[in-house]
C-alpha positions in Angstrom: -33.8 7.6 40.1 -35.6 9.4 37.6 -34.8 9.0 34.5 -35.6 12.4 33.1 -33.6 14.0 35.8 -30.3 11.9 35.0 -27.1 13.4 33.8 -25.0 12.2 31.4 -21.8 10.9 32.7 -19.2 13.7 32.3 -16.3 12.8 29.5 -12.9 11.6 30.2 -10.4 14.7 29.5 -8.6 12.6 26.7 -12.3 11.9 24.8 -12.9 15.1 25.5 -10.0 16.7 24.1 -10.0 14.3 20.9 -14.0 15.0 20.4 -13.3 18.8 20.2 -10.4 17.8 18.1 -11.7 16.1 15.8 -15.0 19.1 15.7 -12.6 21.7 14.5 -10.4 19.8 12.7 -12.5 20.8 9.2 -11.9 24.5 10.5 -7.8 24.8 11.3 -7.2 23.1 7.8 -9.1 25.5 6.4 -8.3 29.1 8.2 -4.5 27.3 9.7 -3.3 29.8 12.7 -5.2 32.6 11.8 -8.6 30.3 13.0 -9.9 32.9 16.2 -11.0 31.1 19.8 -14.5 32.2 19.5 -14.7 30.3 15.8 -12.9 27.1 17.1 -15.7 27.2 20.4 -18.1 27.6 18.0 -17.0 24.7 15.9 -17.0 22.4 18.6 -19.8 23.5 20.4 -18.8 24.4 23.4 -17.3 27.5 25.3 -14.2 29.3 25.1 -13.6 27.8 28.5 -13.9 24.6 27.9 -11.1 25.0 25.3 -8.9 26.7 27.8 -9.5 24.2 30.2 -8.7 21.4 28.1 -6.1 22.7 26.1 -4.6 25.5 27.7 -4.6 28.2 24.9 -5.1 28.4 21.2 -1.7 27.6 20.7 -1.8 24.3 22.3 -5.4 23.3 20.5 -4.3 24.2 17.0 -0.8 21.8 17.5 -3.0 19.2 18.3 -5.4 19.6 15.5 -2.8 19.9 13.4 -0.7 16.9 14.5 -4.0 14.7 14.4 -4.5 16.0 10.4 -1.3 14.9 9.6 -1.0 11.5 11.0 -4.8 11.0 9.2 -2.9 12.8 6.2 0.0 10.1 5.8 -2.0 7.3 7.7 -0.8 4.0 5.7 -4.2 2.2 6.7 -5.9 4.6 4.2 -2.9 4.7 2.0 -3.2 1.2 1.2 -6.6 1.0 0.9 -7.1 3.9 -1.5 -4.4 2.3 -4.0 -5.7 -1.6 -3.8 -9.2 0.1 -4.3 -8.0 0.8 -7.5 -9.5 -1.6 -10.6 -6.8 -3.8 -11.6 -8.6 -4.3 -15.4 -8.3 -0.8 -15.9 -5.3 0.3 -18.8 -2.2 0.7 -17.3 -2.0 4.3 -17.6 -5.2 5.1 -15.9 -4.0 2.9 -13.0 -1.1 5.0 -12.6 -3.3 8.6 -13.6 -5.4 7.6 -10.2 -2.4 6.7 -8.1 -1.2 9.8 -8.9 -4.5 11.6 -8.2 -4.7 10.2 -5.0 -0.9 10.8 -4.3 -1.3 14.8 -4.6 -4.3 14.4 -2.5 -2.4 13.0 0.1 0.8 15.4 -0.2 -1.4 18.5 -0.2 -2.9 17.9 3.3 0.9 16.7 4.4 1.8 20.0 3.6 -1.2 21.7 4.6 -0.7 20.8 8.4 3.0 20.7 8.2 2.4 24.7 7.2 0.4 24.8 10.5 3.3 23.8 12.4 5.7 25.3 11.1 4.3 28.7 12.3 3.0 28.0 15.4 7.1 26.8 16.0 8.0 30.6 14.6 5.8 31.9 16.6 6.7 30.0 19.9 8.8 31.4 22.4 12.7 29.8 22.4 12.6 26.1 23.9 14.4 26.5 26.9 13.5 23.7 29.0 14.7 19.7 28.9 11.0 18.4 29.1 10.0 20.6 26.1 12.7 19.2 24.1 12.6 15.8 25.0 8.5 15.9 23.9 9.7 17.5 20.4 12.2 15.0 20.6 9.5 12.3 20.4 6.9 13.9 18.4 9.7 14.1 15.7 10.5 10.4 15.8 7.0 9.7 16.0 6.5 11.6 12.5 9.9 9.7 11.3 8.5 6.3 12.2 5.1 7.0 10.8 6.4 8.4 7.1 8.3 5.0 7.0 5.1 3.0 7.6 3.6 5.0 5.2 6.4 5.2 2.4 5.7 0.9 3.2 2.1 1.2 2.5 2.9 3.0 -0.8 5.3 1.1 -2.5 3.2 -2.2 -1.6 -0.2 -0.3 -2.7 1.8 0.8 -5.9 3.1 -3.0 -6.8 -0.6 -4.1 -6.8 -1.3 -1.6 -9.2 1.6 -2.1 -11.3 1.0 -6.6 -10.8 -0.9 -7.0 -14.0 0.9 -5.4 -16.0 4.4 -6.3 -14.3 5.6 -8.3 -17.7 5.6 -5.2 -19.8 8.2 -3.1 -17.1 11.3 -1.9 -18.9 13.0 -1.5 -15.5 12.6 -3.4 -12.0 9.4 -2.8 -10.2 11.5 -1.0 -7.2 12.7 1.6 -9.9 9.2 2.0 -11.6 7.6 3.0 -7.7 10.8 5.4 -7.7 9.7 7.0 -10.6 5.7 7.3 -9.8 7.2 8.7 -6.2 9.1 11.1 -8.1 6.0 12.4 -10.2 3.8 12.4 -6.9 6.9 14.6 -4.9 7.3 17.1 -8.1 3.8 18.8 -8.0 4.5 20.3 -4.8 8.4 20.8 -4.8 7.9 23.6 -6.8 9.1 27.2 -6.2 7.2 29.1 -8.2 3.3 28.9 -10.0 4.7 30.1 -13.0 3.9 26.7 -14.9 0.6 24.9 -13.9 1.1 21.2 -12.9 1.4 18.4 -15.5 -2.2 16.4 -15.0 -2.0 13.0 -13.7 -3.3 11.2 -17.2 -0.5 13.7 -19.0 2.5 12.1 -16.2 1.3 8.8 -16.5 1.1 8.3 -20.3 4.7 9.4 -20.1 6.2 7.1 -17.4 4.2 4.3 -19.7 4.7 5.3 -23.4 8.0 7.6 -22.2 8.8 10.7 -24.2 9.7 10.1 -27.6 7.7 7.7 -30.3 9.4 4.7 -31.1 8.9 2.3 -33.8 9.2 -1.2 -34.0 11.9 -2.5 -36.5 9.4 -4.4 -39.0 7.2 -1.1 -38.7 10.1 1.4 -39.7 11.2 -1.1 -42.6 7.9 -1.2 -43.6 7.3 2.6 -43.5 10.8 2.9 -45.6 9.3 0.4 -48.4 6.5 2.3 -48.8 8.3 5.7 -49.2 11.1 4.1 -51.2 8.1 2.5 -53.8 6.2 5.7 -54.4 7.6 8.4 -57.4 7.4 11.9 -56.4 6.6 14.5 -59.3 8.4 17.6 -59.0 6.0 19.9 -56.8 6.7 17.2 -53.6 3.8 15.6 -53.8 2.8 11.3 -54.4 1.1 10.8 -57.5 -2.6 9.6 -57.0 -5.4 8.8 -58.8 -6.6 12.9 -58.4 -3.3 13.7 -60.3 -2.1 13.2 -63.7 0.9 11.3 -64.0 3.2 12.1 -67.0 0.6 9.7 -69.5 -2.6 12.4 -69.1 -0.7 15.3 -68.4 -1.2 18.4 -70.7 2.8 18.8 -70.5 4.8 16.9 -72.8 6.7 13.9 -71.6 10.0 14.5 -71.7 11.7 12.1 -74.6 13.7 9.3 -72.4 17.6 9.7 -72.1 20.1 8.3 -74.7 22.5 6.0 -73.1 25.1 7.4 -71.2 23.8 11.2 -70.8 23.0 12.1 -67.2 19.2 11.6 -65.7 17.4 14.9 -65.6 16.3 16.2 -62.2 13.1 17.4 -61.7 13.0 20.7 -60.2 12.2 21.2 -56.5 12.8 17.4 -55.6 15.8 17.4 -53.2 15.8 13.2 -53.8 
């Protein structure tokens, strides 16, 4: 046969359905329901039949797309490998800075495709039918099962990150994931924009350093020694060697108390 004349084998229907998938995939994130049959042809290359043909309708093509960003959305595989990619001789709170990074990444295209399907299901006629509810039925568990893998990939990413520096934890490592979750989940369980989100380095200087400054015991007695050991002349301010002390000073010193009459108090010192 010649070889000029020969045709490519035709493509399975499922390889064909997950090439034009994975063609428009870039396009329904980006435009979500509102994505036209002519652009998603266009984006795969093909034509408007061939998406009928394969899919159905519009409906049915955009469900899929969006089902396949969100499994690649809260894939562990990639979970795991994003946070044991991260350098382990980096400071702690830079560690946790990029897990967080990373983390909103993740949740924004969770939420991106979950917003896909939750209007194609408004805009779906009522289900009526067993079959249709029995395949939501699994598609739901499926998600279920999946976010569990995933919340597994997390919290054994995040304990890699957190392994150097597991000596310096104030709480148990299960608690400290907790509370990195936590940070991740607050950026988008927001209802309103009216406060931009705290950055990533901001969050994870707090969950390391926490909220208020602390000092260590020998540093506060230390601090107390030194306030205790310097005078301080009646405008509030330390003596130094730019000010005069009561030797130089063009004010007279004031004679020194006979016994038993009461010290005089400088004006304005509260001491």
């Amino acid at each position: 046969m010649d070889i000029a004349r020969r045709r490519a084998a035709p493509m399975a229907p499922e390889d064909r359905k997950a090439a034009i998938i994975d063609s428009v995939l870039p396009l329904v994130g980006e435009r979500g329901n509102d994505v036209t049959s002519r652009e998603l042809a266009q984006a795969a290359g093909v034509a408007e039949g061939t998406l009928f043909r394969a899919f159905g309708d519009k409906t049915a093509l955009v469900g899929a797309v969006a089902v396949e960003g969100l499994h690649r959305a809260a894939g562990p595989e990639q979970t795991l490998a994003e946070l044991t990619a991260i350098d382990p001789d980096l400071p702690l709170e830079r560690r946790l800075a990029l897990v967080i990074e990373a983390g909103r990444d993740r949740m924004a295209e969770v939420m991106r495709w979950m917003s896909v399907l939750r209007h194609l299901r408004v805009a779906m006629p009522p289900v009526d039918d067993d079959a249709t509810r029995e395949r939501m039925s699994a598609f739901r568990d499926e998600l279920m099962a999946q976010r569990a893998s995933q919340h597994e990939a997390t919290v054994e990413g995040i304990t890699a990150v957190l392994a150097p520096d597991l000596h310096r934890l104030r709480v148990p490592v299960e608690v400290a994931i907790s509370l990195v979750e936590s940070a991740i989940a607050g950026t988008h369980s927001r209802f309103d924009d009216l406060f931009p989100a705290v950055p990533a380095d901001v969050l994870a200087d707090a969950l390391v350093n926490g909220l208020a400054n602390t000092l260590t015991d020998d540093l506060a007695n230390t601090l107390v020694d030194e306030i205790a050991g310097h005078e301080i002349d009646g405008t509030g301010k330390k003596p130094g060697p730019d000010r005069p002390d009561a030797a130089t000073s063009s004010t007279a010193a004031p004679s020194a108390p006979t016994p038993g009459s009461p010290t005089p108090r400088p004006e304005g010192n509260s001491l």
